[in-house]
C-alpha positions in Angstrom: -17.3 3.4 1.0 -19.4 6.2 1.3 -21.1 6.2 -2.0 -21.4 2.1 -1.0 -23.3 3.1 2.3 -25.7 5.7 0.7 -26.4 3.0 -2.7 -26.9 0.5 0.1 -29.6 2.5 2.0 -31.7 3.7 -1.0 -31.3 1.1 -3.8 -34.3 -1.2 -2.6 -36.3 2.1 -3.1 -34.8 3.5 -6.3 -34.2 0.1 -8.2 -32.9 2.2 -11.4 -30.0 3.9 -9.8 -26.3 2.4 -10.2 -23.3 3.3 -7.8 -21.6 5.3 -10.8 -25.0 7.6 -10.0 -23.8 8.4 -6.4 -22.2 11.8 -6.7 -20.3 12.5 -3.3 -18.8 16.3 -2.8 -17.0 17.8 0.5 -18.4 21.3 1.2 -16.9 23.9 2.1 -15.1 23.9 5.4 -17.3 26.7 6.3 -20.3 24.7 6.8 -20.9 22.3 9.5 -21.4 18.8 7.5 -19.3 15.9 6.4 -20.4 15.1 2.8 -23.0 16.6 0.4 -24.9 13.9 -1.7 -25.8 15.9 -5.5 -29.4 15.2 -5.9 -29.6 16.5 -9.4 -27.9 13.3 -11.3 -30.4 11.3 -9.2 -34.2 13.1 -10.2 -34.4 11.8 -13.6 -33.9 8.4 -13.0 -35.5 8.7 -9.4 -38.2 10.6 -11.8 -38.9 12.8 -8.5 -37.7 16.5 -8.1 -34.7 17.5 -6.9 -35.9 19.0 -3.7 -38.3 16.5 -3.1 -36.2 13.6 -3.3 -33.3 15.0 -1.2 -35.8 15.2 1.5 -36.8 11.3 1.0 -32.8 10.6 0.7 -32.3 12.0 3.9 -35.0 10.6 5.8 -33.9 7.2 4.7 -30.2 7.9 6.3 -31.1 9.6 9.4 -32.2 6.1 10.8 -29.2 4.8 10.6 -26.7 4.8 13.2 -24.2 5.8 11.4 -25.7 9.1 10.1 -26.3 11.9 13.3 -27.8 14.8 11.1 -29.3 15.1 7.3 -30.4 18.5 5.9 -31.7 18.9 2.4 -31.0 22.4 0.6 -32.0 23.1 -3.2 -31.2 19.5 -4.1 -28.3 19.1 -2.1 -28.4 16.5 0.8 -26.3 17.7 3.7 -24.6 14.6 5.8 -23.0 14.7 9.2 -21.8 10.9 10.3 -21.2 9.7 13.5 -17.3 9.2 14.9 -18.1 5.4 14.7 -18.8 5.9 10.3 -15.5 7.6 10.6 -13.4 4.9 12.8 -14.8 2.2 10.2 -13.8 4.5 7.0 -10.0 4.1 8.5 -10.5 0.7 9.6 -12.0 0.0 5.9 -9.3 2.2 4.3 -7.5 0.0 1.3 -5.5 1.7 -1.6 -7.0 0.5 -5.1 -4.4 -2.2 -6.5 -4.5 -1.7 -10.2 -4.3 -4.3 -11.8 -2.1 -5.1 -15.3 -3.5 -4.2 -18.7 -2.9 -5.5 -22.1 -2.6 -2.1 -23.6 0.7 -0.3 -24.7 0.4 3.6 -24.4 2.5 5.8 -26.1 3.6 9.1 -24.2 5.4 11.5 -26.4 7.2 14.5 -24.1 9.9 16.9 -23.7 10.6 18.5 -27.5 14.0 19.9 -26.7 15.9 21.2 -29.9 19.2 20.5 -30.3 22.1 23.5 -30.0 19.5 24.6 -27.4 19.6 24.7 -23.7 16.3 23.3 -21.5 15.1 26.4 -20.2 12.2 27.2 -17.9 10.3 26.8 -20.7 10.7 23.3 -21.6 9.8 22.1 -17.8 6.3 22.1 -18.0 6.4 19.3 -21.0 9.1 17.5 -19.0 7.5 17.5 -15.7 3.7 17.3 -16.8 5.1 14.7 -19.0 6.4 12.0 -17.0 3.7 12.5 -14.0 1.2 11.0 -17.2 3.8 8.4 -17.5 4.0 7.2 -13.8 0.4 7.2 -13.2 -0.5 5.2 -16.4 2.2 2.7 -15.6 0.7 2.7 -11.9 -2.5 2.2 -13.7 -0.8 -1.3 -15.3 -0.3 0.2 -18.5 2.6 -0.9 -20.7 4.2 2.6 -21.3 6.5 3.8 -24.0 8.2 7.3 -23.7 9.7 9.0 -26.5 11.5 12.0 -26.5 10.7 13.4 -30.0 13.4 15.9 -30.1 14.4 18.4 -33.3 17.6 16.7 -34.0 17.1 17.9 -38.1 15.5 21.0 -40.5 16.1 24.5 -40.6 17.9 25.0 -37.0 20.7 22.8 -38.5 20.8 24.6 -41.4 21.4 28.0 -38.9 24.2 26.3 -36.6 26.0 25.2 -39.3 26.2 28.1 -41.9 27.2 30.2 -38.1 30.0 27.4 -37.4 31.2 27.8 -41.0 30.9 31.8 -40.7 32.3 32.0 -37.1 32.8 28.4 -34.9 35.6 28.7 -32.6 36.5 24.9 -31.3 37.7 26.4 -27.9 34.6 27.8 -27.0 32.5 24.8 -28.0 34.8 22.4 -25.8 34.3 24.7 -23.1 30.6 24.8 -22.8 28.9 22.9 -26.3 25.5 23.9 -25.8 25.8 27.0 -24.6 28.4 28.2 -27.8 25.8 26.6 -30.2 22.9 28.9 -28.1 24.9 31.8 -29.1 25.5 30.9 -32.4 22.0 30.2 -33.1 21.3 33.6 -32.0 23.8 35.6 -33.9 22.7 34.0 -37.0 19.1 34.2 -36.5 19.6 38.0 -35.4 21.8 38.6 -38.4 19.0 36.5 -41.2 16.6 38.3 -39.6 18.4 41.2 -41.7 19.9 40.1 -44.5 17.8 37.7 -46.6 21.3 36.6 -48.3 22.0 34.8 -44.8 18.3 33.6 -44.8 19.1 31.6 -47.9 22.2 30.7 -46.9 20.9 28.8 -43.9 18.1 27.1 -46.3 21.0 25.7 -48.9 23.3 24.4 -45.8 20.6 22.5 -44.4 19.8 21.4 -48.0 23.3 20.4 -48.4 23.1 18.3 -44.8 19.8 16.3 -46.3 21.9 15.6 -49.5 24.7 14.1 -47.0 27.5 16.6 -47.3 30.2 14.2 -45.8 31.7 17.5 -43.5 28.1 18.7 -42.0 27.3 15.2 -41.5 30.2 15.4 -38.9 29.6 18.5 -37.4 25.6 16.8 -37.4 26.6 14.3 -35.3 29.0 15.9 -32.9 26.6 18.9 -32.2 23.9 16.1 -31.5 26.0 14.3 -29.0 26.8 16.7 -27.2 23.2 18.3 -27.3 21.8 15.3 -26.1 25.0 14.8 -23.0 23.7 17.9 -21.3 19.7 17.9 -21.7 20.1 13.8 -20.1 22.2 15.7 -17.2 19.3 17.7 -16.6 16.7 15.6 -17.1 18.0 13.7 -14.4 18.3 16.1 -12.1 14.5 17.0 -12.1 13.7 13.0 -12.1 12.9 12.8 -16.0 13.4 9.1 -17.2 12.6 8.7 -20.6 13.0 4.9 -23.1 13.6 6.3 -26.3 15.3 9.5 -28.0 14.1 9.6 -31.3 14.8 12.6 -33.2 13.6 13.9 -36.3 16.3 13.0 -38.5 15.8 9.0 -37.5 12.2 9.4 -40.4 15.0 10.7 -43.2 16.1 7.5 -43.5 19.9 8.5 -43.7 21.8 6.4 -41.6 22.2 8.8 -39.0 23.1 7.1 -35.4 20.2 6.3 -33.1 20.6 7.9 -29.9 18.5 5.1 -28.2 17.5 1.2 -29.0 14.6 1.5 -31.0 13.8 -0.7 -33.9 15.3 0.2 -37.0 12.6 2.1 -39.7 12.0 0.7 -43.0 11.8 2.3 -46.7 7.8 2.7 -45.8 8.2 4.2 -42.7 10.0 7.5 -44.3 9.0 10.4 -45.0 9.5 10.4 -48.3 7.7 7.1 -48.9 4.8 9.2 -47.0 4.4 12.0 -49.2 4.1 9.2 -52.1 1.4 7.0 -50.4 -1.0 9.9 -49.1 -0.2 10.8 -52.8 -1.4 7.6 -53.9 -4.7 7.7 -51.2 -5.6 11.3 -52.9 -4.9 12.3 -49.7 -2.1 14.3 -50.6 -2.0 16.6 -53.6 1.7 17.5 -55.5 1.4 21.3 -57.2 3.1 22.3 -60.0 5.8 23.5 -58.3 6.8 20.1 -57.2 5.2 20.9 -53.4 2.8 18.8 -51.5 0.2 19.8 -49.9 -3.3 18.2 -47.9 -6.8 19.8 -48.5 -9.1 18.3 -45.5 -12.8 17.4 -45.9 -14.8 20.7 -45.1 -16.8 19.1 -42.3 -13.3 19.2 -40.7 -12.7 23.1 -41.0 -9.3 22.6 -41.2 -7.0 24.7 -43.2 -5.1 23.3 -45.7 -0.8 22.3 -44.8 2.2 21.5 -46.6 3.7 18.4 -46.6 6.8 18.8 -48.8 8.3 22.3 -50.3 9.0 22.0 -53.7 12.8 21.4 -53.0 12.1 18.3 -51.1 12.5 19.2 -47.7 9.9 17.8 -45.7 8.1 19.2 -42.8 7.2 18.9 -39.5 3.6 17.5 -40.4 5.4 14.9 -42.4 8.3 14.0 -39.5 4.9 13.7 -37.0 3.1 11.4 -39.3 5.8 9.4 -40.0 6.4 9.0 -36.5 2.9 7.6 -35.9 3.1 5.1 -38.5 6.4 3.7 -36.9 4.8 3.8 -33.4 1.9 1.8 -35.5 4.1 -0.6 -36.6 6.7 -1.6 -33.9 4.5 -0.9 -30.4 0.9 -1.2 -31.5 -0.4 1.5 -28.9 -3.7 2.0 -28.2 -3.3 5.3 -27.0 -0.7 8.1 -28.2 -0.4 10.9 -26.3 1.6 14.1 -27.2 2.5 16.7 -24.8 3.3 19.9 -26.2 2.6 23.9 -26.1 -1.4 24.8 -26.6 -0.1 26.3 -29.9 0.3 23.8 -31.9 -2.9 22.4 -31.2 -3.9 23.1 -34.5 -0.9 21.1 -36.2 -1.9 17.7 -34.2 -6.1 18.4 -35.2 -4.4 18.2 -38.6 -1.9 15.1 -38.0 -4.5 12.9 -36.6 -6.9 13.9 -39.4 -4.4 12.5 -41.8 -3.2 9.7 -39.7 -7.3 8.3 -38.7 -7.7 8.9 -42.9 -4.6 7.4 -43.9 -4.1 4.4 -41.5 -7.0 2.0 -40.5 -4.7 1.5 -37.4 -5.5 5.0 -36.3 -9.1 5.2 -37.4 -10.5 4.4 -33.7 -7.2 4.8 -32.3 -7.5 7.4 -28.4 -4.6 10.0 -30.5 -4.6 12.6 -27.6 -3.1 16.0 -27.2 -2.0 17.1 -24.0 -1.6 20.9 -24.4 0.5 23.1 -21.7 0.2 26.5 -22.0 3.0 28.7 -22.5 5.8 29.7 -19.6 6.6 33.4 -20.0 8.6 35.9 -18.6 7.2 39.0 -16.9 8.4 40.9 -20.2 7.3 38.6 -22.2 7.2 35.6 -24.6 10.6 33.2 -24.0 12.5 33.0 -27.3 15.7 30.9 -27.9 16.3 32.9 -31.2 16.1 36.2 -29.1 18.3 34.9 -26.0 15.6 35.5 -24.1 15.6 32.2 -21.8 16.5 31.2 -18.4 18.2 28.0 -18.2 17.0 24.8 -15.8 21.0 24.7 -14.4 20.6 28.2 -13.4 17.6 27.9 -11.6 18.4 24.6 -10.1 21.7 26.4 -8.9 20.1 29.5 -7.4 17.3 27.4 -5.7 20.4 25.8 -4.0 22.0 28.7 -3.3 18.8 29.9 -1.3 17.8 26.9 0.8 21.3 26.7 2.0 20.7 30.1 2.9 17.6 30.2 4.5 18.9 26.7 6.9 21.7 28.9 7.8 19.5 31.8 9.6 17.7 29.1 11.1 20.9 27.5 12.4 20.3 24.2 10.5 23.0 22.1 8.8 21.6 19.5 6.1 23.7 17.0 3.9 24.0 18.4 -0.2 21.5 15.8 -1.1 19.0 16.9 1.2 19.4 20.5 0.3 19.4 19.5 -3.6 16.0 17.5 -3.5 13.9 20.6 -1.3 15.2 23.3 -4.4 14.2 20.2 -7.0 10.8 19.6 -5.9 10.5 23.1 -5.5 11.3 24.2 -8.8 8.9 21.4 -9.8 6.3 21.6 -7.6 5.9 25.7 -8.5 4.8 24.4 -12.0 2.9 21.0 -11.2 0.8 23.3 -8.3 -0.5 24.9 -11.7 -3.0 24.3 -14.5 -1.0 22.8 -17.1 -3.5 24.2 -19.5 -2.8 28.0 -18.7 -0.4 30.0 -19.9 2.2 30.3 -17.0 3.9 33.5 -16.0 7.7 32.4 -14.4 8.4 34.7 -11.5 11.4 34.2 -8.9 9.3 35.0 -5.9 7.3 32.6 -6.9 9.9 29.4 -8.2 11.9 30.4 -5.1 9.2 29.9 -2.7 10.0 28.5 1.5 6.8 28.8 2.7 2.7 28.7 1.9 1.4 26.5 -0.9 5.0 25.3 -1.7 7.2 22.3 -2.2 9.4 22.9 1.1 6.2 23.5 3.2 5.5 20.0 2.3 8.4 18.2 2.4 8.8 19.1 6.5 5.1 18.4 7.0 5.9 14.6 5.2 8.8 14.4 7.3 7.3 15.5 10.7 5.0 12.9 10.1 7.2 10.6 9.3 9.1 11.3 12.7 5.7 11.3 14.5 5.7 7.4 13.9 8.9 5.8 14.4 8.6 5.0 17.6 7.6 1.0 17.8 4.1 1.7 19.0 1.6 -1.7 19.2 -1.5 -0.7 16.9 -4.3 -3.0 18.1 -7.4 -1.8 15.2 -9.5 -3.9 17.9 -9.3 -1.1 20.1 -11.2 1.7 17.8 -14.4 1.5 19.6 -17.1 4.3 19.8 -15.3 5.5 22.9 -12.6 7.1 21.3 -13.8 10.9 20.4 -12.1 11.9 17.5 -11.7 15.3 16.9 -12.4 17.6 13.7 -8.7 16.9 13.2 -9.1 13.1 13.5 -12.1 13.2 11.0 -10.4 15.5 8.0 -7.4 13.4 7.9 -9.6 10.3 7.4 -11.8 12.1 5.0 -8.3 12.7 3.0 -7.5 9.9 3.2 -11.1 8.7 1.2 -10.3 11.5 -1.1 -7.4 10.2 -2.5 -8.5 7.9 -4.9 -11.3 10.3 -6.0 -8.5 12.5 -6.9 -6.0 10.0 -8.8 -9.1 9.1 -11.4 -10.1 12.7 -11.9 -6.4 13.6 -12.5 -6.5 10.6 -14.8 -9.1 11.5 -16.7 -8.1 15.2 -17.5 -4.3 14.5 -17.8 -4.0 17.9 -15.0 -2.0 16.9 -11.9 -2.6 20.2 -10.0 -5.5 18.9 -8.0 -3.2 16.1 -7.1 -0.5 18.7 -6.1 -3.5 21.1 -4.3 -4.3 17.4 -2.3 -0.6 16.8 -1.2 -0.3 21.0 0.3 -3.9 20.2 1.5 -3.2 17.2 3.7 0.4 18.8 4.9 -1.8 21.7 6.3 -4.3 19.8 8.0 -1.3 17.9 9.6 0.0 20.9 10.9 -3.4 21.7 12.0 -3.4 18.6 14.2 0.0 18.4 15.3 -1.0 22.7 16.5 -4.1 21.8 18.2 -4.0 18.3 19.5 -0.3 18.4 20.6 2.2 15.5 20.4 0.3 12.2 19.3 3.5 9.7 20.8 2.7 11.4 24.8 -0.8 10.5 24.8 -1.7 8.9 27.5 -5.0 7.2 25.9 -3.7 4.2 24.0 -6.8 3.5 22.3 -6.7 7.0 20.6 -2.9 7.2 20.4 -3.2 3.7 18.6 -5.5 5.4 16.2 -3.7 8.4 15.3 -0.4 6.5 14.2 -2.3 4.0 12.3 -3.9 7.4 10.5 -0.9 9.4 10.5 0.8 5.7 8.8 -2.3 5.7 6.1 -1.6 9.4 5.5 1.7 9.2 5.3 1.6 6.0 2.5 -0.8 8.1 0.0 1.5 11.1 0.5 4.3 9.2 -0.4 2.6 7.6 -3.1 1.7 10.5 -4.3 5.1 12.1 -4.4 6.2 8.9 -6.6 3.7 9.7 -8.9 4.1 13.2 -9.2 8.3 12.3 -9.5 9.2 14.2 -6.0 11.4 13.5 -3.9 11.3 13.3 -0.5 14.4 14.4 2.1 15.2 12.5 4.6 16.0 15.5 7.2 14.6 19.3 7.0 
C-alpha cells in the first residue's frame, strides 16, 4: 500500500513511471521517519536530478493528510505518516494468496552417502533445502524433491573390501551406520598408506558394478539400513522429502528403488550417455578407452572425465543422467541443486553439457544453490578422518540443556515441548545465517537460550499467542483517528507490511536468513511492547485494546506462517 499511495500522488505528474519504480526502504531506527522513498531509480525516467526531484516528491505528499512531515536528503525522500496512514495500513493488511502455477520444479537436496552418518555438516543442505521447497510450493508450484544420495562408486568399493577384511555382524546389528562409519575410516586411513589397499577398494567396487552376486547382498543390506537411520533423522528436524534416488538407480542394474519413481530406460543410463554425447561430438573417447568433454573456450571451462578407461562412470555422468530422467518423466522448468559452494564448478560443467546436449535444457532456469561449508573450530569436517559430529548427538545434548535450563527456572514442560525448542534451535542457529558463507559450528552458539535465537522466539510467539485468547469483540469500525498509537503500535504494523517484501526477496536469492532476521525482529519488538505499554487484555480503552489484538492476531498469523515456511515448530507451552 505504500508504494500504491506514493504511485497514486505523483503519477499524473511523472506519466513514465510504473509502481515496480517505487523503491520503499525503512531507515534506520535511529532516525525519526517512517519510510525513505529512493529517488535515484526515479531521475532518469523523471529526467530530473536526484536532489531536485526528491524536493518536488515531497512537496506533492506533504499536502496530503496522510503524510505529517517530508524531508529530502541527497536523493533520499524522508516520510513521516500520520497515526490515521497507519490504522488504514492494518485495517488494509491482506496476506498475498498465491495463486497455482502450471510449472513443476525440481529441488534436489540433502546428498547424504551411505555407511555415513548426517552430521552437522549435512544440515545446512537439509534445512536450506526444504525451506526452498515450502516456499515454492506456497508459491503454487508443483514441487518434486529428490534426495540424490551416493548409494554407488568408490565408497562401496571401501566398505566392502573393510567388511571382507574385518566386518563383525554383532557390531553392525548393534548400531549399522555407525560400524560402517568406522569401517570407512579404518580403510581409508589404512589406503591412505598402502596403495595395495587403494587398489583393492577400486577392483571390489569393480566387482560390485559387474554384479558379484555376494556384494550385491551386502549392497543392499548396507543401503537399507543407511537409508532407516538418515529418514529417522530427517524427521526429526522436519525434512520431508518424495523421492530417494541414489546413484546406483542410472547403472541400470536392477538394484531396488528406495522410493516410487518411474522406472529408467536403456537411454536414460549412464552408459547409453557416454555413447550419445559421443555421437553429438560432445564427448570424446581416448585411446585408453576413457571419456572425456572439451567445452567451447568462450566457456573457460576445464575439461572432465566422463568415463575411466575401466568403465566406471563418474559423478558428472550419474548428474547428467539424472537430468535427463528428470527431463523425461517430470518436465520441470526449473531444477534446483543444493549443494556445498565447492562443487560449483562441477554443476557450471553439468549444465554446459546438459543446455548442449538436450534441447529440453537449452532455456531450461538449471540453478545452483550453493551453501558454504560447516566447519569445526579446528577445522574442515571429514567423514574419512572421523572428524564429524553427528545430528543425534546434537539433538540429544540440545535436550539435555533445555531440560536443564526449565529446571533452574522451576519450569516443568511435556518431552514434546522440550524436543521442538532444542529442534528449532539447532535449526534456526544455521537458517539465522547466510547460507552462502562458510559456517563455523560452535556449541555456544547451536546451544543458544537467549538473544537472536530459536528459544527467544518461540516464548515471544507464544506470549502472544496467550495475549489473545481471551474472546475479545474486535469492532475495525472503531479505529478512528482518536486512538494514539504508539511507536510500538506503528513498528508492529510496519512488520507487518514488511512481510511480503521479505518472502519475494528471500525468493529471489534462495537465502532465508533475512526471513529468519524478520521472525527475531518482530519477537523483539513484541517484547518491546508488551515492556513498555503493559498488558494489552487490562486496558481499559476498548477502541485501542480492540486494535492491539487485531494487530497482535495479524502478527501472530505471518509469524506462524513464517515458521511453516521455514519448517519450525512451534511449542505449545514455554
Amino acid at each position: 500500500m505504500i508504494a500504491n499511495f506514493i504511485f497514486t500522488e505523483v503519477q499524473n505528474h511523472f506519466p513514465k513511471l510504473t509502481i515496480s519504480d517505487i523503491r520503499i526502504d525503512t531507515p534506520p531506527k535511529w532516525m525519526p521517519w517512517h519510510y525513505t522513498l529512493n529517488v535515484f531509480s526515479l531521475a532518469g525516467k523523471c529526467q530530473k536530478a536526484p536532489d531536485v526531484l526528491a524536493w518536488e516528491i515531497g512537496d506533492m505528499l506533504s499536502s496530503h493528510t496522510y503524510v505529517v512531515s517530508t524531508d529530502a536528503v541527497k536523493g533520499f525522500l524522508n516520510i513521516t505518516f500520520s497515526d490515521a496512514f497507519f490504522l488504514r495500513l492494518l485495517e488494509e493488511f491482506s496476506p498475498m494468496q498465491p495463486k497455482s502455477k502450471d510449472e513443476t520444479v525440481i529441488v534436489d537436496y540433502i546428498g547424504i552417502n551411505i555407511g555415513k552418518q548426517m552430521h552437522v555438516g549435512h544440515i545446512c543442505t537439509a534445512v536450506f533445502g526444504q525451506v526452498i521447497i515450502n516456499h515454492l510450493r506456497y508459491q503454487g508450484y508443483d514441487v518434486i524433491s529428490d534426495m540424490h544420495q551416493g548409494d554407488w562408486g568408490i565408497i562401496f568399493g571401501k566398505l566392502l573390501t573393510a567388511w571382507e577384511k574385518y566386518g563383525d555382524e554383532e557390531a553392525f546389528t548393534a548400531n549399522p551406520v555407525e560400524y560402517l562409519l568406522s569401517l570407512y575410516v579404518r580403510i581409508s586411513q589404512e589406503a591412505k598408506k598402502d596403495e595395495a589397499v587403494e587398489q583393492l577398494t577400486r577392483d571390489t567396487f569393480l566387482k560390485l558394478s559387474q554384479w558379484d552376486e555376494q556384494l550385491v547382498q551386502l549392497w543392499k543390506k548396507f543401503t537399507h539400513e543407511s537409508l532407516s537411520a538418515v529418514k529417522a533423522t530427517l524427521k526429526e528436524l522436519h525434512i520431508q522429502y518424495d523421492h530417494a534416488i541414489g546413484e546406483s538407480f542410472y547403472e541400470w542394474l536392477g538394484l531396488p528403488k528406495a522410493t516410487n519413481h518411474p522406472d529408467l530406460d536403456e537411454e536414460g543410463t549412464m552408459s547409453y550417455i557416454v555413447e550419445e554425447l559421443i555421437k553429438k561430438w560432445i564427448a570424446t573417447k581416448n585411446e585408453d578407452k576413457s571419456v572425456w568433454v572439451e567445452f567451447p573456450k568462450a566457456s573457460k571451462l576445464p575439461s572432465t572425465i566422463l568415463q575411466k578407461r575401466d568403465g566406471a562412470n563418474m559423478y558428472m555422468t550419474s548428474d547428467l543422467a539424472t537430468l535427463k530422467y528428470r527431463s523425461v518423466h517430470w518436465h520441470p522448468t526449473k531444477n534446483i541443486v543444493c549443494t556445498w559452494s565447492e562443487q560449483r564448478l562441477h554443476f557450471q560443467q553439468v549444465y554446459s553439457i546438459a543446455q548442449r546436449a538436450w534441447w529440453g535444457y537449452e532455456n531450461a532456469e538449471l540453478v545452483h544453490v550453493m551453501n558454504g561449508l560447516v566447519k569445526l573450530p579446528e577445522g574442515k569436517i571429514s567423514s574419512r578422518e572421523g572428524n564429524t559430529i553427528p545430528l543425534d548427538q546434537l539433538v540429544s545434548q540440545w535436550v539435555e540443556r533445555a531440560n536443564k535450563i526449565l529446571i533452574e527456572k522451576g519450569r516443568a514442560l511435556n518431552p514434546e515441548d522440550v524436543r521442538a525448542i532444542s529442534v528449532w534451535a539447532i535449526k534456526y542457529a544455521f537458517l539465522s545465517q547466510d547460507r552462502s558463507k562458510d559456517i563455523v559450528f560452535t556449541w555456544d552458539k547451536a546451544l543458544a537460550f537467549e538473544g537472536n535465537s530459536g528459544p527467544y522466539i518461540q516464548y515471544a510467539v507464544v506470549r502472544m499467542k496467550k495475549m489473545i485468547w481471551e474472546d475479545v469483540s474486535i469492532e475495525k469500525s472503531s479505529w478512528n483517528s482518536n486512538v494514539q498509537l504508539t511507536k510500538h503500535d506503528i513498528q508492529l504494523i510496519q512488520d507487518l507490511h514488511a512481510w511480503q517484501d521479505v518472502l519475494d526477496s528471500c525468493g529471489q536469492s534462495y537465502k532465508y536468513h533475512s526471513l529468519a532476521q524478520y521472525c527475531y525482529d518482530v519477537a523483539t519488538h513484541i517484547n518491546a511492547m508488551y515492556s513498555n505499554v503493559g498488558s494489552i487484555m487490562e486496558d481499559t480503552d476498548m477502541a485501542r485494546k480492540s486494535l492491539r489484538v487485531s494487530l497482535i492476531s495479524e502478527i501472530v498469523s505471518v509469524i506462524e506462517a513464517s515458521f511453516s515456511l521455514l519448517w519450525l515448530p512451534i511449542p505449545e507451552e514455554m
